[in-house]
Backbone bond lengths (Angstrom), bond angles and torsions (degrees), N, CA, C in turn:
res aa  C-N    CA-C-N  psi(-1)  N-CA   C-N-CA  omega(-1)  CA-C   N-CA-C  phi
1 X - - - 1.455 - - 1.526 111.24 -
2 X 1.514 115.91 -44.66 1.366 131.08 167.16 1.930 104.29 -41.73
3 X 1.010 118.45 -63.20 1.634 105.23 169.51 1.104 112.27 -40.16
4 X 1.168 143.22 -76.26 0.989 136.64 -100.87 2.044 92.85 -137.49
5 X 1.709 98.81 37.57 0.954 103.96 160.29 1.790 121.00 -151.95
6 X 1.508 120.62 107.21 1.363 129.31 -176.69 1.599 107.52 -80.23
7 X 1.537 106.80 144.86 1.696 111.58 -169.83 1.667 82.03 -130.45
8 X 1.285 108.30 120.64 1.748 95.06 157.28 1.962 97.75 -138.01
9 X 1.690 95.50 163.71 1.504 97.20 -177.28 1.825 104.22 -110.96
10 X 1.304 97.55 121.23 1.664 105.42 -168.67 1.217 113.04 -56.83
11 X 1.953 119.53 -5.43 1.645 95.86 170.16 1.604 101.33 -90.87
12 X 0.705 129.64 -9.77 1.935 123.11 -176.08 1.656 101.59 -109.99
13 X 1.495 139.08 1.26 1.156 143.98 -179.92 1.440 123.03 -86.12
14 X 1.612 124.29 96.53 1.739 121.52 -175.73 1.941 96.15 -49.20
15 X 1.407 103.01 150.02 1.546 114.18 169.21 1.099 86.89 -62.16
16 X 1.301 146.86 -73.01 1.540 136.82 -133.60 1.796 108.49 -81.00
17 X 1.488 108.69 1.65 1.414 95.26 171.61 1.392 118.19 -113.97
18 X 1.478 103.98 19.16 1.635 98.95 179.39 1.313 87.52 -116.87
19 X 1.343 119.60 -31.51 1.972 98.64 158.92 1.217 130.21 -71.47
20 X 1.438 133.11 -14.82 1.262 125.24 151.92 1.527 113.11 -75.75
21 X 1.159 103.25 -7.52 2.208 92.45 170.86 1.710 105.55 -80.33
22 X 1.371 99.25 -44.81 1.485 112.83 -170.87 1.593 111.24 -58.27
23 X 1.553 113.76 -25.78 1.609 115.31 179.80 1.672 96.97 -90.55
24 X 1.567 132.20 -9.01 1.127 105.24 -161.43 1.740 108.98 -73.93
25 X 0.972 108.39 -177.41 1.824 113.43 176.05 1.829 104.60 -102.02
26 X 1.050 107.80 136.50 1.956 112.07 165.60 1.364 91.80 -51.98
27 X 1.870 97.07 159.04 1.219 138.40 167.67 1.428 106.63 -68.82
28 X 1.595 120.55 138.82 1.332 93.83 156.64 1.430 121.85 79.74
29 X 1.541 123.86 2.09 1.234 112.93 -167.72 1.618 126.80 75.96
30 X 1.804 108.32 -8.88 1.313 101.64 -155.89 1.895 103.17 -104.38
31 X 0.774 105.68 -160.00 1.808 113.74 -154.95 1.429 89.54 -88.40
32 X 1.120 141.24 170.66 1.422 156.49 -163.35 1.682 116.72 -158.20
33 X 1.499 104.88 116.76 1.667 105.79 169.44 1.092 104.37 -129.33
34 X 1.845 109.66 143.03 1.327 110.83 156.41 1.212 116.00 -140.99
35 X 1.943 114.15 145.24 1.413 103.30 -142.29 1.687 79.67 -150.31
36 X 1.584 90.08 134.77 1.633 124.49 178.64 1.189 112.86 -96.89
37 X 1.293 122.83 106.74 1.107 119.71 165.90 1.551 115.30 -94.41
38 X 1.939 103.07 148.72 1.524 119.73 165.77 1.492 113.12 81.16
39 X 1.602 89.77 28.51 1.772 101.58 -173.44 1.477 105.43 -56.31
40 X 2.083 111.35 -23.00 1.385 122.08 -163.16 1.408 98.40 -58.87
41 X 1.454 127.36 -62.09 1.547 150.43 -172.19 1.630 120.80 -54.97
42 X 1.876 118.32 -3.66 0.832 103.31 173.85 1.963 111.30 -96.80
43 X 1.413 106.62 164.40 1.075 114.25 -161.83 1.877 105.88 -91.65
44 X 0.975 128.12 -178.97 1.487 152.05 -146.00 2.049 88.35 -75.86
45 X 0.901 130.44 -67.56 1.788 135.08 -179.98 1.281 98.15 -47.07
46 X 1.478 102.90 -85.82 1.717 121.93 -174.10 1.716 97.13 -32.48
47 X 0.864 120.86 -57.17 1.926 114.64 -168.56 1.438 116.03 -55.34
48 X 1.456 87.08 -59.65 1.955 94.07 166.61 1.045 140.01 -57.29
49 X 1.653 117.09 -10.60 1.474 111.79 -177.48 1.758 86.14 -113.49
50 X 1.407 136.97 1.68 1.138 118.22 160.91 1.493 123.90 -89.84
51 X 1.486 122.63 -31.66 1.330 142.73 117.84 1.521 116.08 5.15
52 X 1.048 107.83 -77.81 1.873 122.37 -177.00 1.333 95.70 -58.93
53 X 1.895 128.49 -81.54 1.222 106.29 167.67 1.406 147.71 -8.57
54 X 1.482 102.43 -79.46 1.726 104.70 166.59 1.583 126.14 -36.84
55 X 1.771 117.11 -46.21 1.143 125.39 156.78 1.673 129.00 -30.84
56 X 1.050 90.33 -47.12 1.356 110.91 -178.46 1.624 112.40 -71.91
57 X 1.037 85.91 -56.92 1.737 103.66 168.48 1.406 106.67 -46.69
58 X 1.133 123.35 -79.72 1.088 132.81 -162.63 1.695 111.76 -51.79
59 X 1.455 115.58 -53.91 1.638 118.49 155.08 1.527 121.89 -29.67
60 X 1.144 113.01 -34.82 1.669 105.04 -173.12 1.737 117.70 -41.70
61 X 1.208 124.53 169.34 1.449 129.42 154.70 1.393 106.70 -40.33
62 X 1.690 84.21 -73.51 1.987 90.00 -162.78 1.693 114.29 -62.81
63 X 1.241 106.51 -12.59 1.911 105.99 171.45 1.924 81.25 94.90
64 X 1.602 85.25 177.01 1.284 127.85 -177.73 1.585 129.12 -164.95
65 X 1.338 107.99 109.07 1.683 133.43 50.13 1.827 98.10 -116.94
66 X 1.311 122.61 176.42 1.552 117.26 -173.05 0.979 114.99 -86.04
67 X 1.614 131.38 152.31 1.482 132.62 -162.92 1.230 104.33 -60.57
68 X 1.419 134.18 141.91 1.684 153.47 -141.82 1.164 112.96 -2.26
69 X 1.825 103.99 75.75 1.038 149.81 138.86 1.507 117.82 -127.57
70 X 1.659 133.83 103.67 1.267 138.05 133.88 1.526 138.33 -58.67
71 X 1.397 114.04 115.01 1.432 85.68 171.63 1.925 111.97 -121.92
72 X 1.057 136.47 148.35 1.156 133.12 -146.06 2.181 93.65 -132.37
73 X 1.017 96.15 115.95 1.401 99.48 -179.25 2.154 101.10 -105.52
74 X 1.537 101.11 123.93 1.326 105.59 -139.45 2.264 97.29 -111.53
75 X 0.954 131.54 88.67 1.317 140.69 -177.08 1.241 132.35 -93.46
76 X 1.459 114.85 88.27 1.500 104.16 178.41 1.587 108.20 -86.16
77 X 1.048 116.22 108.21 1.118 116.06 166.35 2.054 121.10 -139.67
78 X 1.188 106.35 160.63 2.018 114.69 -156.13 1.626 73.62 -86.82
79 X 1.639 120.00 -58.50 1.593 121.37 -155.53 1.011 112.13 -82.24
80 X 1.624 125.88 108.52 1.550 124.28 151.54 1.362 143.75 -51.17
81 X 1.432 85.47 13.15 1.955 100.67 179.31 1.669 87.20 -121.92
82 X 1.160 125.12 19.05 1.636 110.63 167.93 1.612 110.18 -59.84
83 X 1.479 108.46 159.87 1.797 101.16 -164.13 1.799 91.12 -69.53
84 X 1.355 108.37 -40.01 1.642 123.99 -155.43 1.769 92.66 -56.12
85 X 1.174 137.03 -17.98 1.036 142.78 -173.01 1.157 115.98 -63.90
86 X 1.243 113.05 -33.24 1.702 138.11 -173.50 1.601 125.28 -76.20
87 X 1.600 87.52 -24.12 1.425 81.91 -162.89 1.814 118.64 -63.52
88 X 1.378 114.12 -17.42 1.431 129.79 -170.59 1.343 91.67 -111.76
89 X 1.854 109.19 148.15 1.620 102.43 145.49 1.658 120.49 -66.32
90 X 1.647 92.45 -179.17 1.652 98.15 -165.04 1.520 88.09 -75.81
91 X 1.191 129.70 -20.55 1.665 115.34 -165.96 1.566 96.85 -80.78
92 X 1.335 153.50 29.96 0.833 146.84 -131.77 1.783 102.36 -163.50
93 X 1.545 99.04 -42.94 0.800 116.08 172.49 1.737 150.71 -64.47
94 X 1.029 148.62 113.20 1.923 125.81 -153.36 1.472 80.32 -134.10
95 X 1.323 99.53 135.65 1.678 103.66 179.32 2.160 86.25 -107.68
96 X 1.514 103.29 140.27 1.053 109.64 169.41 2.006 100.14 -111.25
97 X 1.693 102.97 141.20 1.189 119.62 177.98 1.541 88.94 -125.85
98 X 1.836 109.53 127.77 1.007 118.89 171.48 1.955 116.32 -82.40
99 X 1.221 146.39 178.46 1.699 123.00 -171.58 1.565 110.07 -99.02
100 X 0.713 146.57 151.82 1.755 144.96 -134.79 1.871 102.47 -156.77
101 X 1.069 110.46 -171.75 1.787 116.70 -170.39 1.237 102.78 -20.71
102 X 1.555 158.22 -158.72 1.479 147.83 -90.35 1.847 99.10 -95.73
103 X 1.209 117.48 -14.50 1.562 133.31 -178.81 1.271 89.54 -74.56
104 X 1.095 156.01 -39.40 1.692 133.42 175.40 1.380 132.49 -70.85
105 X 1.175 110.09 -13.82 1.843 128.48 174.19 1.448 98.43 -78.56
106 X 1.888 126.17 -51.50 1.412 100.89 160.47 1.172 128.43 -68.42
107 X 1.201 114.80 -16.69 1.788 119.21 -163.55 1.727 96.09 -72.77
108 X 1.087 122.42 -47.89 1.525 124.86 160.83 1.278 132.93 -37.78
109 X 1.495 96.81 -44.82 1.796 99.92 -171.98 1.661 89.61 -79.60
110 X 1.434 120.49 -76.38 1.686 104.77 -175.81 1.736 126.47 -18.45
111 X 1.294 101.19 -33.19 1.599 124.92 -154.78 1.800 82.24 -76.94
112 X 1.227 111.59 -51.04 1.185 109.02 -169.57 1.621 137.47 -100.89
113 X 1.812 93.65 4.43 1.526 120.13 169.94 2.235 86.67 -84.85
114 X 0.973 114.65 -38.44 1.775 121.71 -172.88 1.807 116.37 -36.85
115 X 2.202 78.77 -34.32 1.759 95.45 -163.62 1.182 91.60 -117.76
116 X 1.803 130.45 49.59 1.655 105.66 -177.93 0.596 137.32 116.49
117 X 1.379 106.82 -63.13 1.629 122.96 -137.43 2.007 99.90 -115.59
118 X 1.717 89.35 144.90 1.313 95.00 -171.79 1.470 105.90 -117.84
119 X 1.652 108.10 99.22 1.521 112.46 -175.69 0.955 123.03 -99.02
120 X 1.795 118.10 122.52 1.735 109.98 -171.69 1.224 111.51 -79.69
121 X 1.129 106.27 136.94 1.397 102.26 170.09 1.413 147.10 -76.90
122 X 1.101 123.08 51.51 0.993 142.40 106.79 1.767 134.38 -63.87
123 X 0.903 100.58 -8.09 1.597 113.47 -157.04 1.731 96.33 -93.30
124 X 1.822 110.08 -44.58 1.169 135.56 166.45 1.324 131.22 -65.26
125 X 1.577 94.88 -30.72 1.707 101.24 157.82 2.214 120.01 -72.81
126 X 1.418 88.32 -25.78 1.371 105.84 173.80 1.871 111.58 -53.74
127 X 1.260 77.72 -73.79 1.487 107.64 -174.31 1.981 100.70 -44.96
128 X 1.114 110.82 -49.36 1.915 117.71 173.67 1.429 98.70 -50.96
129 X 1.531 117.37 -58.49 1.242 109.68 -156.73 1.607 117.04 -83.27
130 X 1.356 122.94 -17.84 1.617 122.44 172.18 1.902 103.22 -76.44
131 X 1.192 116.39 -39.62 1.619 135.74 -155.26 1.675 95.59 -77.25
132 X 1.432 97.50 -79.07 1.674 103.93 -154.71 1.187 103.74 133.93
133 X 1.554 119.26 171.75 1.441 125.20 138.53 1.367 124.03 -52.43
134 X 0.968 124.78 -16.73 1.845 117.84 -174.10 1.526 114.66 -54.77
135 X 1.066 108.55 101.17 1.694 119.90 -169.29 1.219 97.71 -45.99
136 X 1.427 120.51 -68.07 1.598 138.55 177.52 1.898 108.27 -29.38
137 X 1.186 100.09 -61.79 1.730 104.92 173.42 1.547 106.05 -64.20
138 X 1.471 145.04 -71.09 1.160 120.04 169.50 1.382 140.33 -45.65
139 X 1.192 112.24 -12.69 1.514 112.33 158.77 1.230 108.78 -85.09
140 X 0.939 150.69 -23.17 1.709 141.64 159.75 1.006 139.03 -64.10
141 X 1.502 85.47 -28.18 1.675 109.52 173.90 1.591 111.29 -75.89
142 X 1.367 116.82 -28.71 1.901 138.85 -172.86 1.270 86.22 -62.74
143 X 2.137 120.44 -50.97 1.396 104.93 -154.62 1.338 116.20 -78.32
144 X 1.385 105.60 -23.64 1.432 102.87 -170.07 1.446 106.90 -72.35
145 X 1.548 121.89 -28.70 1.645 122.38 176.01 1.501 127.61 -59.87
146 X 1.855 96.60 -33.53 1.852 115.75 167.33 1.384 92.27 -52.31
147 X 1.464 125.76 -70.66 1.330 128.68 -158.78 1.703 109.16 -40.02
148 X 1.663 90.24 -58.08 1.797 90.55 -167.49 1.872 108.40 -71.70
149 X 1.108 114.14 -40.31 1.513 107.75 166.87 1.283 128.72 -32.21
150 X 1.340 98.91 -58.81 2.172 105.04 173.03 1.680 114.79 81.64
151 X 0.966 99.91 -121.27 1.494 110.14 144.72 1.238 148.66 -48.19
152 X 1.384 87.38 -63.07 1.820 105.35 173.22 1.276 90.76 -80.04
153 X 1.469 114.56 144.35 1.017 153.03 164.35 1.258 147.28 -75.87
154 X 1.718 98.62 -45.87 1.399 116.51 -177.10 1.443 120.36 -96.10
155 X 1.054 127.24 111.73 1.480 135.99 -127.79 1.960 85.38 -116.31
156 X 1.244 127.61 132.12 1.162 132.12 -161.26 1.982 92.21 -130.22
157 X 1.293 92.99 166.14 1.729 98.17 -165.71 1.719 110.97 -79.94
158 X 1.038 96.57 -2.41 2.074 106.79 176.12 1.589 100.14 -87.71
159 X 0.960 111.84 -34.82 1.839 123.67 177.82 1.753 108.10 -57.42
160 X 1.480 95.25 -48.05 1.226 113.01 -173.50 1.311 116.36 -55.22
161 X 1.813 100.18 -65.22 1.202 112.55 -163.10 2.012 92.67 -69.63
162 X 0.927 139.95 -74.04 1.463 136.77 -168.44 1.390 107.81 -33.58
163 X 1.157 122.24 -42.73 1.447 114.69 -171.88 1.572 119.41 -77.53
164 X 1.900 114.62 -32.22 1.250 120.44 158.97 1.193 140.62 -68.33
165 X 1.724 87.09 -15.28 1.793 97.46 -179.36 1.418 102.27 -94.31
166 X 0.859 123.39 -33.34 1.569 117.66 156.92 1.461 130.06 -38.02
167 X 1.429 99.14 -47.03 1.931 95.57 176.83 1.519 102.61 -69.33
168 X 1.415 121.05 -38.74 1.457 116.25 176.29 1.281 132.87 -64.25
169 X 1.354 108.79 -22.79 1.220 123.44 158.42 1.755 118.12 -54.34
170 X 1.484 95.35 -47.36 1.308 103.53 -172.88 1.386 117.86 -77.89
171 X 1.556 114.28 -35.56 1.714 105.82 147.62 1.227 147.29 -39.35
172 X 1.771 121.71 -30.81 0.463 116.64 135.02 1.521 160.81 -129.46
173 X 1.430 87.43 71.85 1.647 107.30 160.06 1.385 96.01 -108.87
174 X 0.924 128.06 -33.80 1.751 123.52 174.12 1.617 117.86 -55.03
175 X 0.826 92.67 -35.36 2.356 115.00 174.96 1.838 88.49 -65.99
176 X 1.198 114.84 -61.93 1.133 121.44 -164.68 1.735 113.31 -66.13
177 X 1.330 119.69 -49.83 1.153 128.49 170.22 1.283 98.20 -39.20
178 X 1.375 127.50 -88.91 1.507 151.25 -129.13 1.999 94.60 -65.05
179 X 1.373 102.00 -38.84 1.914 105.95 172.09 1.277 108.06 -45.34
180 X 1.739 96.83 -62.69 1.655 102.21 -156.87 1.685 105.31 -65.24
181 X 1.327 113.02 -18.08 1.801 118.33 -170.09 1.304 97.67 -94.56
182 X 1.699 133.29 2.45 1.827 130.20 -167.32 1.048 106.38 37.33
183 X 1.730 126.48 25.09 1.747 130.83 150.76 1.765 96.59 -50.00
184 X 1.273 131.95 84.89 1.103 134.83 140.36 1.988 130.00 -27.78
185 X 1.500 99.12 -76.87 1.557 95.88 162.50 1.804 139.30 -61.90
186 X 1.647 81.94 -11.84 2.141 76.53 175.82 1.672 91.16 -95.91
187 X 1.375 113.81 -41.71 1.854 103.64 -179.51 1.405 102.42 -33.00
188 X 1.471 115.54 -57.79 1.730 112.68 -162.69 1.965 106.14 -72.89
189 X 1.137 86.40 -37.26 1.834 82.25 168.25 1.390 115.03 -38.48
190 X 1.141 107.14 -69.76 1.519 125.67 -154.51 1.591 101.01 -68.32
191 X 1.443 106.25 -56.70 1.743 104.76 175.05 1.634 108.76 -53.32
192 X 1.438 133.57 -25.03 1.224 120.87 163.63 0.901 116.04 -41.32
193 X 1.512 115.75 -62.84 1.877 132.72 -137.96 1.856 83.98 -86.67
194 X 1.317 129.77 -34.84 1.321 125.70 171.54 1.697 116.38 -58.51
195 X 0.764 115.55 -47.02 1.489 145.54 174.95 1.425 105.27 -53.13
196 X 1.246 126.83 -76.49 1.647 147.45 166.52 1.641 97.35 -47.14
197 X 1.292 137.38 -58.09 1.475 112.49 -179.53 1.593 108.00 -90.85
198 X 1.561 115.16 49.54 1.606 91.41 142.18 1.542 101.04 112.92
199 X 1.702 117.93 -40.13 1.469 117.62 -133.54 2.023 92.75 -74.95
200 X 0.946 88.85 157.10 1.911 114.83 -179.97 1.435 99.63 -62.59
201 X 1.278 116.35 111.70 1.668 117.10 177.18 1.696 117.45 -57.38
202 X 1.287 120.33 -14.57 1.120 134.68 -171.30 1.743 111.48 -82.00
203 X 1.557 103.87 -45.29 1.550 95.69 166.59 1.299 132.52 -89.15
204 X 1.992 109.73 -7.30 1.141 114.57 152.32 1.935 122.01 -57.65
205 X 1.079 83.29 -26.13 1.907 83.98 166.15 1.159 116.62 -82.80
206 X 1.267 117.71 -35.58 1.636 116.66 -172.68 1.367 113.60 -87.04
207 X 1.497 101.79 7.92 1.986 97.82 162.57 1.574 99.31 -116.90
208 X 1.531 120.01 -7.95 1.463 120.38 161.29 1.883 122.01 -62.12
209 X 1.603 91.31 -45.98 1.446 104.17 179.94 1.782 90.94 -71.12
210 X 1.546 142.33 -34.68 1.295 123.37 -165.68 1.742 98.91 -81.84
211 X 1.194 137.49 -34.30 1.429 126.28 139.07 1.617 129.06 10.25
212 X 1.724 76.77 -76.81 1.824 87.90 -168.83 1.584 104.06 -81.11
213 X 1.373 126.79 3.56 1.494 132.95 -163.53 1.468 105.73 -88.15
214 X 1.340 105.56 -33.76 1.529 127.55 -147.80 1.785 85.04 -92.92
215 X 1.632 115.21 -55.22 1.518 121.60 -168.29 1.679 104.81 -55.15
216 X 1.348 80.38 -45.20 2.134 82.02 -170.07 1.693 107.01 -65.11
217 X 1.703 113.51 -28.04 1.696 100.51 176.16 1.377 111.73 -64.73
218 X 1.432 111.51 -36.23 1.470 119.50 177.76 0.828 119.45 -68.77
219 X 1.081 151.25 -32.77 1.348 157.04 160.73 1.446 116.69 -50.60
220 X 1.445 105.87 -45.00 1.116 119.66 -179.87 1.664 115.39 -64.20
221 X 1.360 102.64 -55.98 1.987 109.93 152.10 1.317 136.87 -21.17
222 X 1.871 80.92 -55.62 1.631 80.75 -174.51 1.803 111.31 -86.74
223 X 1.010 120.42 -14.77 1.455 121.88 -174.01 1.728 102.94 -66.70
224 X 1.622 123.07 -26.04 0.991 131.74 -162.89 1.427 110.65 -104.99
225 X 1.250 102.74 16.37 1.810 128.29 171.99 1.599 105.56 63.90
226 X 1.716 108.67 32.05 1.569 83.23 169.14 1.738 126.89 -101.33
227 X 1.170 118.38 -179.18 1.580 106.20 -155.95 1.781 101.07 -93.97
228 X 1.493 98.94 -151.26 2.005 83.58 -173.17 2.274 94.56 -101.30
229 X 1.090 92.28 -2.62 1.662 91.47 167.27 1.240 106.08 -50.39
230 X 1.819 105.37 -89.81 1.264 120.96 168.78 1.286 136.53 -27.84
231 X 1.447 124.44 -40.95 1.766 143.64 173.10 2.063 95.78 -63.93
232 X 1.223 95.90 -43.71 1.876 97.93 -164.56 1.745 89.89 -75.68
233 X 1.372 131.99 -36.96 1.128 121.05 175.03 1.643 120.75 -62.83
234 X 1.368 122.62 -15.98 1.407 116.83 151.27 1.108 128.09 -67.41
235 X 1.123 130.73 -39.67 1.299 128.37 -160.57 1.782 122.57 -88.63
236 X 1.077 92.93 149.89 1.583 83.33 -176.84 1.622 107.49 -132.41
237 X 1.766 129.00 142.87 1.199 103.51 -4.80 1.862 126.36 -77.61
238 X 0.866 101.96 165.48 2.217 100.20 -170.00 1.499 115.88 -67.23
239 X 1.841 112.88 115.09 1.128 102.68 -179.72 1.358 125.23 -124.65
240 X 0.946 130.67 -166.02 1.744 127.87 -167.24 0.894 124.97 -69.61
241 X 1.581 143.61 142.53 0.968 113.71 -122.59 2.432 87.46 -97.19
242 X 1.133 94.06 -32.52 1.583 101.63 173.51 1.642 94.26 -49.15
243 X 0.868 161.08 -28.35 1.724 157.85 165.98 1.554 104.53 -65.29
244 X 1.568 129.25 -57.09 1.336 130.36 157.49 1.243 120.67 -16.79
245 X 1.571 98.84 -78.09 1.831 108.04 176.12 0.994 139.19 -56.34
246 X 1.643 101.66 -2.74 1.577 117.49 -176.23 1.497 89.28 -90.31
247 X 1.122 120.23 -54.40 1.673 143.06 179.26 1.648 101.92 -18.78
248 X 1.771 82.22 -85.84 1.580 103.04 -174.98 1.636 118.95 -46.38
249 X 1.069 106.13 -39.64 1.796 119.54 162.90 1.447 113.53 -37.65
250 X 1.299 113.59 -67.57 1.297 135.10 165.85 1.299 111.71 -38.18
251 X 1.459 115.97 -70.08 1.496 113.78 -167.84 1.808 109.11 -57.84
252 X 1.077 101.95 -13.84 1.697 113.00 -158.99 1.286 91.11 -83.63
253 X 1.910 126.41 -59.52 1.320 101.21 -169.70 1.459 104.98 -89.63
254 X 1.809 142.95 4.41 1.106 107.81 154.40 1.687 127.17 -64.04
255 X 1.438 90.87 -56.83 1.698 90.79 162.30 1.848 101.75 101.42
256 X 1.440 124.51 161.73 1.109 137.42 -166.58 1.503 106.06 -51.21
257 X 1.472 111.10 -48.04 1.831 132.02 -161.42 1.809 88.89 -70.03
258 X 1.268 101.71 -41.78 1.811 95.70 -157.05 1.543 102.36 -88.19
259 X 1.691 123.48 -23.29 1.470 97.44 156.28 1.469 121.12 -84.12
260 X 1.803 140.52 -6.47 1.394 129.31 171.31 1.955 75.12 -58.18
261 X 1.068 123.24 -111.35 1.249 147.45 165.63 1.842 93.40 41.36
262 X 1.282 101.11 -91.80 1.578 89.53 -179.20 1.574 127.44 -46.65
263 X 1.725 104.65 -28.59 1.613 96.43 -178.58 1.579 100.98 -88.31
264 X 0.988 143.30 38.37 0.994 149.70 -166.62 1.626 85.46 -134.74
265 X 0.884 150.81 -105.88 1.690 144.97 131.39 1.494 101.01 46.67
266 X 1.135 116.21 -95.05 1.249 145.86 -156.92 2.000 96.60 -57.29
267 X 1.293 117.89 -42.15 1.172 113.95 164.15 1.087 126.63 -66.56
268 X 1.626 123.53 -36.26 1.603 115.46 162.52 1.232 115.29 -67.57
269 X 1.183 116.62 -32.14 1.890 91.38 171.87 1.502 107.00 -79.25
270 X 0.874 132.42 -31.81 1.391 110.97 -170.99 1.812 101.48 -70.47
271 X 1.164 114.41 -35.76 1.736 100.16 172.48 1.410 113.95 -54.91
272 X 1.952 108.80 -48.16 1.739 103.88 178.97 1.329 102.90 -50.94
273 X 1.341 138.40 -37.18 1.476 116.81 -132.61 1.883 82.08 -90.94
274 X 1.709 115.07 -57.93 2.080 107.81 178.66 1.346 114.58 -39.13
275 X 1.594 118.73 -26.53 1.695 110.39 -149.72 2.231 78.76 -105.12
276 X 1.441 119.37 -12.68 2.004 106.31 -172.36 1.613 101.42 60.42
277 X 1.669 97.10 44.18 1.876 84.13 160.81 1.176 112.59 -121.30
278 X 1.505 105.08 36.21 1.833 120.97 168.60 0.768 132.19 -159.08
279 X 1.318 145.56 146.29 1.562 149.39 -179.11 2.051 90.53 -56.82
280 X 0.794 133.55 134.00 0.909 138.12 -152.27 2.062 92.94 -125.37
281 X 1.342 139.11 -13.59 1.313 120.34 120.44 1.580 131.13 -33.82
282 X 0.868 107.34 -71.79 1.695 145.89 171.07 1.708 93.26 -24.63
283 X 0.927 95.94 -85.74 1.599 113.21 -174.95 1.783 112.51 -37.40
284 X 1.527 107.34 -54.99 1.192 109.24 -177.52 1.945 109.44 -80.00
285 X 1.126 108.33 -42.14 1.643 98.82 -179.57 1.655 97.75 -75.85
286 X 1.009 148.24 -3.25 1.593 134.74 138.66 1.375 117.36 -50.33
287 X 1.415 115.42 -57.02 1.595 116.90 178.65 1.267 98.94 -50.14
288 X 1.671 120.15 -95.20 1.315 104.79 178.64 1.396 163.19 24.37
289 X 1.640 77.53 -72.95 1.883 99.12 -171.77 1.607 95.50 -78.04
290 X 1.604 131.27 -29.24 1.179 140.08 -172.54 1.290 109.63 -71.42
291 X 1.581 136.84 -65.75 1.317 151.56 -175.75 1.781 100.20 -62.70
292 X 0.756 100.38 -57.06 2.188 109.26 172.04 1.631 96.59 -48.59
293 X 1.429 118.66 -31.47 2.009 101.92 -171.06 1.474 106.62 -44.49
């Protein structure tokens, strides 16, 4: 299947090489796709001269794309006046709608009668409310439940909740990691994927403010000459001591000024976010990206 399938992304893709993919023949006798992604995202030029191509293509004698060969030009896009919209007629066209507010609690259980598995629902209401809508995250979340099920099958809402609260758990220690390491781009990762399933912007701060809680004890340690034994014996829960020294490092070049500084931070958003005088994404992937420098 791997042959006899080409992926290209239409902003880095020449017109003339997704029409020479589209004329090629399968491997093997076997069926052939080739599929463009982010046709939605290209702009007003870029569309039209891939557009014109296909036209062209498509006019030939022999037609376009060659018999078992598909090629599927793939657009997420909100605006139906995007240029990428154009490039096909509408008969040509299939708009996919993924299932959204009370349509995802069934869209789950089918999803997960598909693999097996027999989820009560309740279990599916579980699974909505730790996850999110993110189709992508509830299907990952399905696999890891196939996994732990085994045998048994029938997957009950304590299953649910332990196994989801676990990945969230594990997010955030990943939020937390990526601060103390000034990993800038996984902090904002992770506060996405936190963000995207659902979580309360308010306790995403209140493990931001436990961040800066942890730097200022350390800091405080190390100014008082103690070593990373002693520093790991504060903290809870207790970690190694090579994780310490990364710590204490940290606390050293933020320094006294740069944790007032963040809790100083950390209080204006939490006023924007009670008083709604901010996009309250916005607000927190600003903090973030700042304290992560």
């Amino acid at each position: 299947m791997s042959l006899n399938r080409e992926v290209f992304h239409a902003d880095t893709a020449a017109a003339e090489a997704v029409i020479a993919a589209g004329a090629a023949l399968g491997l093997f006798g076997g069926r052939r796709l080739v599929l463009v992604r982010g046709v939605g995202d290209l702009s007003a030029k870029p569309a039209e001269r891939l557009r014109a191509a296909v036209e062209a293509a498509r006019a030939r004698r022999e037609g376009w794309p060659t018999d078992g060969t598909m090629v599927v030009f793939a657009a997420v896009a909100g605006d139906r006046r995007a240029p990428g919209l154009r490039l096909l007629p509408e008969a040509d066209q299939v708009e996919v709608r993924g299932p959204s507010g009370r349509a995802v609690a069934g869209w789950i259980r089918e999803r997960a009668q598909g693999s097996g598995l027999d989820l009560a629902p309740e279990a599916a209401q579980a699974l909505l409310d730790l996850v999110g809508e993110d189709l992508s995250r509830l299907t990952s979340e399905l696999e890891k439940v196939a996994l732990y099920a085994g045998a048994e099958r029938r997957v009950s809402e304590a299953v649910v909740r332990a196994l989801a609260g676990e990945t969230r758990v594990h997010q955030y220690w990943e939020l937390t990691q990526a601060l103390e390491g000034a990993d800038r781009s996984g902090a904002l990762v992770v506060l996405e994927r936190l963000l995207s399933a659902g979580e309360e912007p308010a306790v995403l701060l209140a493990w931001v403010v436990g961040y800066l809680h942890t730097v200022w004890r350390v800091l405080a340690a190390t100014t008082e000459g103690a070593d990373a034994r002693r520093v790991a014996a504060l903290l809870k829960p207790r970690r190694p001591e090579w994780v310490v020294e990364r710590l204490m490092a940290r606390a050293t070049t933020v320094g006294a000024a740069g944790v007032a500084d963040g809790v100083t931070r950390c209080y204006d958003v939490e006023r924007r976010l009670k008083t709604s005088s901010g996009n309250p994404r916005a607000l927190l992937t600003l903090l973030v990206a700042d304290l992560a420098r």
